[in-house]
C-alpha positions as CSV (number, residue, x, y, z in Angstrom):
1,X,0.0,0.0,0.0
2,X,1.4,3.4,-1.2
3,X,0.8,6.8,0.1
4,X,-1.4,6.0,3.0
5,X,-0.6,4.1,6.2
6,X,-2.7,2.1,7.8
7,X,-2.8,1.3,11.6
8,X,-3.6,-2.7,11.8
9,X,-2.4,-3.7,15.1
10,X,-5.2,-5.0,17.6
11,X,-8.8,-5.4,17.6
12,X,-10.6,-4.0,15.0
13,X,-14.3,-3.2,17.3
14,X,-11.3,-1.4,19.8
15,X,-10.1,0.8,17.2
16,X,-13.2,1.6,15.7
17,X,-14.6,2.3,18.9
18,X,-11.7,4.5,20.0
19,X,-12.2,6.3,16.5
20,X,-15.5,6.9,16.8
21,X,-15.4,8.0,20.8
22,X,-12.3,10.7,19.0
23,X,-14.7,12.1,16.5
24,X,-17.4,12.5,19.4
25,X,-14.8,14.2,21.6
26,X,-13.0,16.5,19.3
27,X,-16.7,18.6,18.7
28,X,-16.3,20.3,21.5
29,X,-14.5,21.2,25.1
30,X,-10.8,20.6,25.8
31,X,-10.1,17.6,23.0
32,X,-11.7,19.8,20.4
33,X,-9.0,22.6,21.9
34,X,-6.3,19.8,21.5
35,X,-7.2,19.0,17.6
36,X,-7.4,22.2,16.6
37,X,-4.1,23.0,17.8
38,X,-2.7,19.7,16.0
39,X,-4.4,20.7,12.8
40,X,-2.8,24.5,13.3
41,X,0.5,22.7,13.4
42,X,0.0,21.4,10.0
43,X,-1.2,17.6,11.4
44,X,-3.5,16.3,8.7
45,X,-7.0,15.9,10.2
46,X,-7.1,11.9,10.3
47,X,-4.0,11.9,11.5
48,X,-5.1,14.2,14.3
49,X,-8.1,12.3,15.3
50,X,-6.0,9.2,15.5
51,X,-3.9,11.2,17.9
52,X,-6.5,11.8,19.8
53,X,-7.9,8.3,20.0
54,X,-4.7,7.4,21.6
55,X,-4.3,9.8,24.5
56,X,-8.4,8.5,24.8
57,X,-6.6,5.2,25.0
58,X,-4.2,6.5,27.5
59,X,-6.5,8.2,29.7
60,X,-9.1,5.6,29.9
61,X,-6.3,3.2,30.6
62,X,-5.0,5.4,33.3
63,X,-8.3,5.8,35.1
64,X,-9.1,2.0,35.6
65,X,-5.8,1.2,36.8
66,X,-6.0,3.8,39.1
67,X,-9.5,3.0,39.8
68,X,-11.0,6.4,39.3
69,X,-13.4,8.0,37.2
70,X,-12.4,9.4,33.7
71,X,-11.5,13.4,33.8
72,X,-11.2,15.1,30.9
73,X,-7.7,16.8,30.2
74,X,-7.9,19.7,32.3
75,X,-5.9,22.3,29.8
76,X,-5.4,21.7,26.6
């Protein structure tokens, strides 16, 4: 595959969840602030929402194994 990469590594229904939760969370409060700022640094918008699936990833991940409810990034 030329020109475009593709992320393949684990579950598909993960990742499309994750994807869909980023285009939920970048319409509006502090991930929307995050995306914009990644697209004003010349990230292309996929790109940017794939970004922000991850640090969705990371946060959620963070909260269980601390065993405490998800907080939104307090500044973006």
């Amino acid at each position: 595959m030329r020109g475009r990469r593709h992320v393949q590594g684990g579950r598909k229904r993960v990742r499309d969840a994750l994807y869909m939760a980023a285009l939920a969370a970048i319409r509006r409060g502090p991930w929307k602030d995050i995306f914009e700022a990644m697209k004003a640094a010349g990230k292309a918008p996929k790109l940017a929402i794939v970004a922000i699936a991850r640090k969705l990833l990371v946060a959620l991940n963070a909260a269980l194994k601390h065993q405490r409810p998800f907080q939104n990034p307090q500044n973006a």
